[in-house]
NUPAMAR-762324 format. One record per atom (N, C-alpha, C): residue number from 1; atom name; chain; residue in three letters; z, x, y. Coordinates in nm, 3 decimals, always signed. Each point is the difference from the previous one (the first is absolute). Example, Ala and Ser with C-alpha at 12.3 -4.5 7.8 and 13.67 -1.06 7.14 Angstrom:
BEGIN
pado i:1&at:N&ch:A&aa:ALA&Z:+0.780&X:+1.319&Y:-0.569
pado i:1&at:CA&ch:A&aa:ALA&Z:+0.000&X:-0.089&Y:+0.119
pado i:1&at:C&ch:A&aa:ALA&Z:+0.000&X:+0.090&Y:+0.120
pado i:2&at:N&ch:A&aa:SER&Z:-0.072&X:-0.035&Y:+0.105
pado i:2&at:CA&ch:A&aa:SER&Z:+0.006&X:+0.082&Y:+0.119
pado i:2&at:C&ch:A&aa:SER&Z:+0.073&X:-0.077&Y:+0.109
REM end
This chain:
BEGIN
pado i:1&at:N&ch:A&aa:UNK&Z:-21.077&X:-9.052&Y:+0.864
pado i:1&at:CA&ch:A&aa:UNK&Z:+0.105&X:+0.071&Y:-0.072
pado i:1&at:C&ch:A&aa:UNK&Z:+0.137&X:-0.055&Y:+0.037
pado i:2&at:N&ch:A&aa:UNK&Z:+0.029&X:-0.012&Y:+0.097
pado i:2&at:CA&ch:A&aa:UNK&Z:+0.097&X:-0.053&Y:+0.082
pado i:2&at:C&ch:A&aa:UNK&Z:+0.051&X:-0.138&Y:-0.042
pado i:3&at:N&ch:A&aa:UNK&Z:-0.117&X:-0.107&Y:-0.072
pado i:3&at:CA&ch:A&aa:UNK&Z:+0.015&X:-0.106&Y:-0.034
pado i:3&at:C&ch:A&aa:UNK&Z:+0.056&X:-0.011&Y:-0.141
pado i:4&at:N&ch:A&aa:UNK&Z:-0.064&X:+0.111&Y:-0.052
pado i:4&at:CA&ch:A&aa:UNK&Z:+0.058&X:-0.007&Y:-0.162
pado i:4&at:C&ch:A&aa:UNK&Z:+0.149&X:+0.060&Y:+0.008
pado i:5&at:N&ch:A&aa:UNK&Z:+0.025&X:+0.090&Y:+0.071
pado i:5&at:CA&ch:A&aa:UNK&Z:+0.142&X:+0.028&Y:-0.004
pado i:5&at:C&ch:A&aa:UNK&Z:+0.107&X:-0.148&Y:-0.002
pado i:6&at:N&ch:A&aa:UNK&Z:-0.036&X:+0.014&Y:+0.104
pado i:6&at:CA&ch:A&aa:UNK&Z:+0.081&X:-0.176&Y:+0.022
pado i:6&at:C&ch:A&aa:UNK&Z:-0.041&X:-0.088&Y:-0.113
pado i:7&at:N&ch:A&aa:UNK&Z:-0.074&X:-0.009&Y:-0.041
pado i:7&at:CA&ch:A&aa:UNK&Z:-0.007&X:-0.091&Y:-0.153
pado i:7&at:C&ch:A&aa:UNK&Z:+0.102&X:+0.046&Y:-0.101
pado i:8&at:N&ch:A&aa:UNK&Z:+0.011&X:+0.114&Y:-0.014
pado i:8&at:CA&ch:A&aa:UNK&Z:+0.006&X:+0.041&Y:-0.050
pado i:8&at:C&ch:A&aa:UNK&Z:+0.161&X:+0.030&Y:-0.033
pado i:9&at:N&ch:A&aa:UNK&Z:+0.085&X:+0.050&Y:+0.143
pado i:9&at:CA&ch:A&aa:UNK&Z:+0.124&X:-0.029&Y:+0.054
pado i:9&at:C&ch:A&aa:UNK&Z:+0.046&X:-0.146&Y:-0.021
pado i:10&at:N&ch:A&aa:UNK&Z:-0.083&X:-0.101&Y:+0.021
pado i:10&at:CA&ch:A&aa:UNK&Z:+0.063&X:-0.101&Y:+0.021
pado i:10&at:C&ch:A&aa:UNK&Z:-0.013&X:-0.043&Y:-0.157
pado i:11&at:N&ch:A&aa:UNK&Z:-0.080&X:-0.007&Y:-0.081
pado i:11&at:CA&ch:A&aa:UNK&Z:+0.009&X:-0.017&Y:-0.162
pado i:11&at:C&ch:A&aa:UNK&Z:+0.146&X:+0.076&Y:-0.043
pado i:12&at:N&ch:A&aa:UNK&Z:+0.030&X:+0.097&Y:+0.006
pado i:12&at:CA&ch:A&aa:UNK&Z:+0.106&X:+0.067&Y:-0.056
pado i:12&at:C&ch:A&aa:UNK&Z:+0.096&X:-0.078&Y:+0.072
pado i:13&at:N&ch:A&aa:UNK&Z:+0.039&X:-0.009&Y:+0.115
pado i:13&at:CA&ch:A&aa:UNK&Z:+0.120&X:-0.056&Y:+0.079
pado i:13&at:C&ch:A&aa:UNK&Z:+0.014&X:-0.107&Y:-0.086
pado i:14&at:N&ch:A&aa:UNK&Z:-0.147&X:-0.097&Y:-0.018
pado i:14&at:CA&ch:A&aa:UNK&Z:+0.066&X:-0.145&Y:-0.101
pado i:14&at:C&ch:A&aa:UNK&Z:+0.011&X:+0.015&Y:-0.093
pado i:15&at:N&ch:A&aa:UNK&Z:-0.033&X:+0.086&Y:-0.106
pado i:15&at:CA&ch:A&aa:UNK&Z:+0.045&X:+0.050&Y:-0.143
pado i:15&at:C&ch:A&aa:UNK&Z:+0.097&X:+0.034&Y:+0.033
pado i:16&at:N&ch:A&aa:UNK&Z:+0.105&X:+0.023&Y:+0.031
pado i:16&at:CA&ch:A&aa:UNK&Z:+0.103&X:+0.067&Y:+0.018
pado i:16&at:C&ch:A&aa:UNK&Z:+0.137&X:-0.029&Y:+0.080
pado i:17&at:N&ch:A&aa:UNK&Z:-0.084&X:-0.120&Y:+0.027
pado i:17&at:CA&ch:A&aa:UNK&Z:+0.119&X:-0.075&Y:+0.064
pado i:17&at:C&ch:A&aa:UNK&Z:+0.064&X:-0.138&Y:-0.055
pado i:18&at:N&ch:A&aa:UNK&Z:-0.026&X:-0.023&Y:-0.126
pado i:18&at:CA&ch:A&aa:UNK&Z:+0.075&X:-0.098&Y:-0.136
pado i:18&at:C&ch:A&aa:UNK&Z:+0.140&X:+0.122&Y:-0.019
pado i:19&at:N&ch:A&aa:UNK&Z:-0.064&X:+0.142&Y:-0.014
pado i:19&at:CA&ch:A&aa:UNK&Z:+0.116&X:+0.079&Y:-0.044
pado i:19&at:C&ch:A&aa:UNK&Z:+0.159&X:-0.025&Y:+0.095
pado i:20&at:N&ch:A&aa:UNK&Z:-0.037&X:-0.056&Y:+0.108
pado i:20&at:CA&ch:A&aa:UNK&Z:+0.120&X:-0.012&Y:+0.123
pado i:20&at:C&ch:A&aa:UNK&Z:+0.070&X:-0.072&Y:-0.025
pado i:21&at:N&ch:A&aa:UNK&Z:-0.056&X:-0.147&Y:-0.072
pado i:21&at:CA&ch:A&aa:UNK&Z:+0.096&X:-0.072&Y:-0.024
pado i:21&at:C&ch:A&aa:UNK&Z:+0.150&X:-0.037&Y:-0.061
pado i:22&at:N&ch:A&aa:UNK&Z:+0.090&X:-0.031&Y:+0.046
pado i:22&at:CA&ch:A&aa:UNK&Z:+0.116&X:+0.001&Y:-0.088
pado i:22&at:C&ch:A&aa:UNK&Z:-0.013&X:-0.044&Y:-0.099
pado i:23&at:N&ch:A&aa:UNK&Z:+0.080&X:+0.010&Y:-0.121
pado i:23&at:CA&ch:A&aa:UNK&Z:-0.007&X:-0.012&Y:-0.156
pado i:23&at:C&ch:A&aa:UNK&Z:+0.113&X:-0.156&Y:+0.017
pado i:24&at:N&ch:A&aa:UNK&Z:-0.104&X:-0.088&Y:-0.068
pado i:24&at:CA&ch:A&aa:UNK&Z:+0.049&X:-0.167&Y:-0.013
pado i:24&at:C&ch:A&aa:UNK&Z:+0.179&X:+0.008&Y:-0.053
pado i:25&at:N&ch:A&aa:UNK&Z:+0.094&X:-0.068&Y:+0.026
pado i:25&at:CA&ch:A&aa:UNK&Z:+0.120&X:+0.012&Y:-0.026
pado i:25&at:C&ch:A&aa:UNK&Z:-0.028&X:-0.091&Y:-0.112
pado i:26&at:N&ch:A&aa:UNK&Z:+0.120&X:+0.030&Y:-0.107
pado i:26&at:CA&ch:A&aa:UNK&Z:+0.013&X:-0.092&Y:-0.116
pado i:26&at:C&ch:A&aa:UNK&Z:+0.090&X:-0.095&Y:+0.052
pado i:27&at:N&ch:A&aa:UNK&Z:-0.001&X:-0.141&Y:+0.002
pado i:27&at:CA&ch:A&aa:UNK&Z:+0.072&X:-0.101&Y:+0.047
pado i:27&at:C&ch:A&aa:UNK&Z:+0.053&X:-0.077&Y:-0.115
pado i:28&at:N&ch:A&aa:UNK&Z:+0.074&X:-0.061&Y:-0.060
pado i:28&at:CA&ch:A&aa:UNK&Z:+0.058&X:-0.093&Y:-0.085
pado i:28&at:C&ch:A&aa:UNK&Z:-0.024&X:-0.163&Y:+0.089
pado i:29&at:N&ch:A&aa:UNK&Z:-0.002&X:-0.089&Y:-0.122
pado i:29&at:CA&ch:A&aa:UNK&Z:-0.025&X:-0.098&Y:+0.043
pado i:29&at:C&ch:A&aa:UNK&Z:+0.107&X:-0.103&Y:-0.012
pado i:30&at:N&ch:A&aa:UNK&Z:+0.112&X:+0.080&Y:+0.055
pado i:30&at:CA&ch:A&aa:UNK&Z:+0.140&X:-0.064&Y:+0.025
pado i:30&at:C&ch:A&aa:UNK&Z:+0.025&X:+0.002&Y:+0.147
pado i:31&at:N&ch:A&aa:UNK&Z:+0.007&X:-0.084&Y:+0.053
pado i:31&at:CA&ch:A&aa:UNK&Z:+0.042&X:-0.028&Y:+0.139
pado i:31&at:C&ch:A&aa:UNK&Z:+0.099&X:+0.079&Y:+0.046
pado i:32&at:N&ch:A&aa:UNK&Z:+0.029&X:+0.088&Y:+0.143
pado i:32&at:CA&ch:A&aa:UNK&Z:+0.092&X:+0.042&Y:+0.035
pado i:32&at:C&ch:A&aa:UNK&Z:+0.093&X:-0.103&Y:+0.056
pado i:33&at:N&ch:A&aa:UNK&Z:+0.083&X:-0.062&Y:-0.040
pado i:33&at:CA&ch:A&aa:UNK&Z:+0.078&X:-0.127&Y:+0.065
pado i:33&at:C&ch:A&aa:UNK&Z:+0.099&X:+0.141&Y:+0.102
pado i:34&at:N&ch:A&aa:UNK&Z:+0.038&X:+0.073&Y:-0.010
pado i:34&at:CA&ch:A&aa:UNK&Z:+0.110&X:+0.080&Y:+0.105
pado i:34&at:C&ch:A&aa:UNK&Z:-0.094&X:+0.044&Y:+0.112
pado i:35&at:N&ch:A&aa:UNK&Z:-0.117&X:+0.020&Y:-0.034
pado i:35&at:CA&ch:A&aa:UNK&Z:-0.079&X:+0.005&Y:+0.094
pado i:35&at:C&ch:A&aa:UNK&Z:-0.011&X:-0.134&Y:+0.121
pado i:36&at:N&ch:A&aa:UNK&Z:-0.075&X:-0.086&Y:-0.047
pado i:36&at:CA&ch:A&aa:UNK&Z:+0.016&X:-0.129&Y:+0.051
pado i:36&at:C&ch:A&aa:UNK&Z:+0.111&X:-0.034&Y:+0.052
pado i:37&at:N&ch:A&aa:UNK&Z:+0.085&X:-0.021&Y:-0.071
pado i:37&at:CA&ch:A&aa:UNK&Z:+0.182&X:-0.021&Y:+0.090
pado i:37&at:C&ch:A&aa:UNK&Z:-0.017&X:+0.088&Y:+0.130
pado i:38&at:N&ch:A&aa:UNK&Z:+0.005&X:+0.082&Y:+0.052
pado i:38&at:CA&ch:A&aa:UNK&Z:+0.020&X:+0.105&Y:+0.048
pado i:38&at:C&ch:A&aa:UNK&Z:-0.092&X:-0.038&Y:+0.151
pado i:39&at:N&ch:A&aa:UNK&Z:-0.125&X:-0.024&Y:-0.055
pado i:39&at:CA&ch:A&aa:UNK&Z:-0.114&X:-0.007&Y:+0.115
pado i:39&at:C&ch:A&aa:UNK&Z:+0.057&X:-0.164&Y:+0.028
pado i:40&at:N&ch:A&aa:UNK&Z:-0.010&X:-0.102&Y:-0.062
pado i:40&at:CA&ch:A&aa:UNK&Z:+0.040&X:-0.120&Y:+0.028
pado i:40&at:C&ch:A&aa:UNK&Z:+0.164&X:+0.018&Y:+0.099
pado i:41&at:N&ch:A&aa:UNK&Z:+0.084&X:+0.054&Y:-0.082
pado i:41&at:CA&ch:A&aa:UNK&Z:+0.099&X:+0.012&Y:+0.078
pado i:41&at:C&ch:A&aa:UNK&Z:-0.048&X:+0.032&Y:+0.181
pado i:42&at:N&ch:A&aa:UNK&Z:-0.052&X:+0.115&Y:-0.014
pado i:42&at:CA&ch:A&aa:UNK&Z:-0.021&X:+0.065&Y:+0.172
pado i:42&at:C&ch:A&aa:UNK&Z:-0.078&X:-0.113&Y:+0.070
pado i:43&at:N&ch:A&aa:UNK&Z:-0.095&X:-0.038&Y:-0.115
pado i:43&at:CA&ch:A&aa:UNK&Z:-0.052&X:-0.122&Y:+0.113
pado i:43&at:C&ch:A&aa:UNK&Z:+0.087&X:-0.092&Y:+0.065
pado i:44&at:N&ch:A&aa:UNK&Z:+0.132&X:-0.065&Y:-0.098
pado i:44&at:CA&ch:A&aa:UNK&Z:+0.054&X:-0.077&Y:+0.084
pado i:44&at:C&ch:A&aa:UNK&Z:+0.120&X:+0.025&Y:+0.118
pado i:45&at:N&ch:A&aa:UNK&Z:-0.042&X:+0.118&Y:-0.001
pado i:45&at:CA&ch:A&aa:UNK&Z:+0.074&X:+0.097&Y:+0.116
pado i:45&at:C&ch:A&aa:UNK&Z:-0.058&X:+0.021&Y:+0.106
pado i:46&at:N&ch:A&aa:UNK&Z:-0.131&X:-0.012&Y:-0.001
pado i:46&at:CA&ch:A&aa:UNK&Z:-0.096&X:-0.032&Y:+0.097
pado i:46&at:C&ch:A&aa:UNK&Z:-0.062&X:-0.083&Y:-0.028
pado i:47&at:N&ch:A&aa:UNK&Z:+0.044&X:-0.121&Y:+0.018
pado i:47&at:CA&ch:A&aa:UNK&Z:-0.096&X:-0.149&Y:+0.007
pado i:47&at:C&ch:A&aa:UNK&Z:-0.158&X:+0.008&Y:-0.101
pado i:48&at:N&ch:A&aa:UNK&Z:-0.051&X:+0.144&Y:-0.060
pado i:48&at:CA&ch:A&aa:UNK&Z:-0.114&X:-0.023&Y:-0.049
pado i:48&at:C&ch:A&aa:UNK&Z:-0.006&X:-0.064&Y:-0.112
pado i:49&at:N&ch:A&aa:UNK&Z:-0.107&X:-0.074&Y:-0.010
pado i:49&at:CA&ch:A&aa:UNK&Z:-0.026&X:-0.110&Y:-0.150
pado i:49&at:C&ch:A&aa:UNK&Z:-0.135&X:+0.115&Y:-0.105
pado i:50&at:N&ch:A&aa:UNK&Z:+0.040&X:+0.013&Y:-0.096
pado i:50&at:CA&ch:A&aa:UNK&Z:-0.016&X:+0.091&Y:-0.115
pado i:50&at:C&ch:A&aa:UNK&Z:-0.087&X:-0.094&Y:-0.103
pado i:51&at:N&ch:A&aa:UNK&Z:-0.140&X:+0.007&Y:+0.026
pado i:51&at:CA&ch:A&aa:UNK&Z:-0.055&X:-0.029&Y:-0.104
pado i:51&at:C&ch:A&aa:UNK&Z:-0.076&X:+0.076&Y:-0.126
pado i:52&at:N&ch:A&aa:UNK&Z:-0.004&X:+0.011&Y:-0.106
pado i:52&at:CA&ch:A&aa:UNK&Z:-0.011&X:+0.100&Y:-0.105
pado i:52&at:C&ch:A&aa:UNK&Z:-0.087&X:-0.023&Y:-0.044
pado i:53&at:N&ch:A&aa:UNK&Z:-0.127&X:+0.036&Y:+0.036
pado i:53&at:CA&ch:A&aa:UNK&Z:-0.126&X:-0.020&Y:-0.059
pado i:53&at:C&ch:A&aa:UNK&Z:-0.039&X:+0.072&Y:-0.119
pado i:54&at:N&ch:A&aa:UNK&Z:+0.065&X:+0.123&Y:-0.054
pado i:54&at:CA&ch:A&aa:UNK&Z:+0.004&X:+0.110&Y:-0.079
pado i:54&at:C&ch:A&aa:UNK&Z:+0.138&X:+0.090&Y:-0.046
pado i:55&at:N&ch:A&aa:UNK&Z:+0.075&X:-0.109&Y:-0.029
pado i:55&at:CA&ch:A&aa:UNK&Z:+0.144&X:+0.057&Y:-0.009
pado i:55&at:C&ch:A&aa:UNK&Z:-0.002&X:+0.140&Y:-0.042
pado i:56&at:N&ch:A&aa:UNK&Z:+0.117&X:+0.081&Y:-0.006
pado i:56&at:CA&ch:A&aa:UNK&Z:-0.023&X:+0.148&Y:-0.028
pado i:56&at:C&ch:A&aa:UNK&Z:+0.046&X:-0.031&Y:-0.125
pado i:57&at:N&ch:A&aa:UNK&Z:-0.020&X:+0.137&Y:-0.075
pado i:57&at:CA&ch:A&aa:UNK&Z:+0.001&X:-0.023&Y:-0.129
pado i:57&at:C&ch:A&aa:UNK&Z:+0.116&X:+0.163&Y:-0.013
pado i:58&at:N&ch:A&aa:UNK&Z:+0.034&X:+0.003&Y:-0.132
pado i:58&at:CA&ch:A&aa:UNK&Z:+0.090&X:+0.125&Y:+0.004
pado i:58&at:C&ch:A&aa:UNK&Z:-0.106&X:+0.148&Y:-0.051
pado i:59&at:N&ch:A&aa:UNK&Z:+0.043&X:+0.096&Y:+0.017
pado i:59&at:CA&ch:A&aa:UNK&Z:-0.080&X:+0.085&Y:-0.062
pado i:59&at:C&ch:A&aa:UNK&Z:+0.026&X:+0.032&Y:-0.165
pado i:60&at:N&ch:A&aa:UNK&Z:-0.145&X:+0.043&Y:-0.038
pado i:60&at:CA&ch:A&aa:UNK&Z:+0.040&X:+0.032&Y:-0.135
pado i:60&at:C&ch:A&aa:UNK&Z:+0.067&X:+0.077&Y:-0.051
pado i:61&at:N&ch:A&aa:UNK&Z:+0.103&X:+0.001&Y:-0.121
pado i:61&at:CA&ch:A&aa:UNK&Z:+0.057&X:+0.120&Y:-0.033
pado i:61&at:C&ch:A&aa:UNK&Z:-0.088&X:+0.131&Y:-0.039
pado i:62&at:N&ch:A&aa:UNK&Z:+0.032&X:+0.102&Y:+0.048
pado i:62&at:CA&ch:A&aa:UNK&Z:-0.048&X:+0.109&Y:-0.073
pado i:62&at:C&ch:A&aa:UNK&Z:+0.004&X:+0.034&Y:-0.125
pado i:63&at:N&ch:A&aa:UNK&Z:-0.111&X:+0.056&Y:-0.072
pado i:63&at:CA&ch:A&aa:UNK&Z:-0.006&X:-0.012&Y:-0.099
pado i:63&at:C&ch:A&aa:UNK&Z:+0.107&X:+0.110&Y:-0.063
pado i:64&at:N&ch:A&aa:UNK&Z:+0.082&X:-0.007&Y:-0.133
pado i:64&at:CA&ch:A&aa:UNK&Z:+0.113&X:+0.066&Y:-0.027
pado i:64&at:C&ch:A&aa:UNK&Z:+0.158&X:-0.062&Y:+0.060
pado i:65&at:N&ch:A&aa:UNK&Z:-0.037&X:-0.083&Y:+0.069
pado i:65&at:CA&ch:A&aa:UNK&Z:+0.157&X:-0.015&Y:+0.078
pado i:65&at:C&ch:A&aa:UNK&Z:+0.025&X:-0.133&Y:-0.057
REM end
């Protein structure tokens, strides 16, 4: 009895745990260049070298605006 509980618990915990996830952001596929400036800048304020494997991108407008 003891065993099916726990099956049973643990089935629901994983059904139910997609619901946790945060909701995907809408991104535009326009580069944030003020972004970039900004982080590049600080790097050369501290000697770090900034490579951009996945530049940021800006967010999407909301819809209506």
């Amino acid at each position: 009895m003891n065993r099916i509980a726990m099956s049973v618990l643990l089935l629901v915990a994983a059904a139910t745990l997609p619901g946790c996830a945060s909701p995907a952001r809408a991104v535009s596929d326009e580069t944030d260049q003020a972004k970039i400036d900004r982080v590049e800048r600080a790097a050369l304020t501290t000697g770090a070298q900034v490579r951009w494997v996945n530049p940021p991108k800006k967010p999407a407008a909301a819809p209506g605006s």
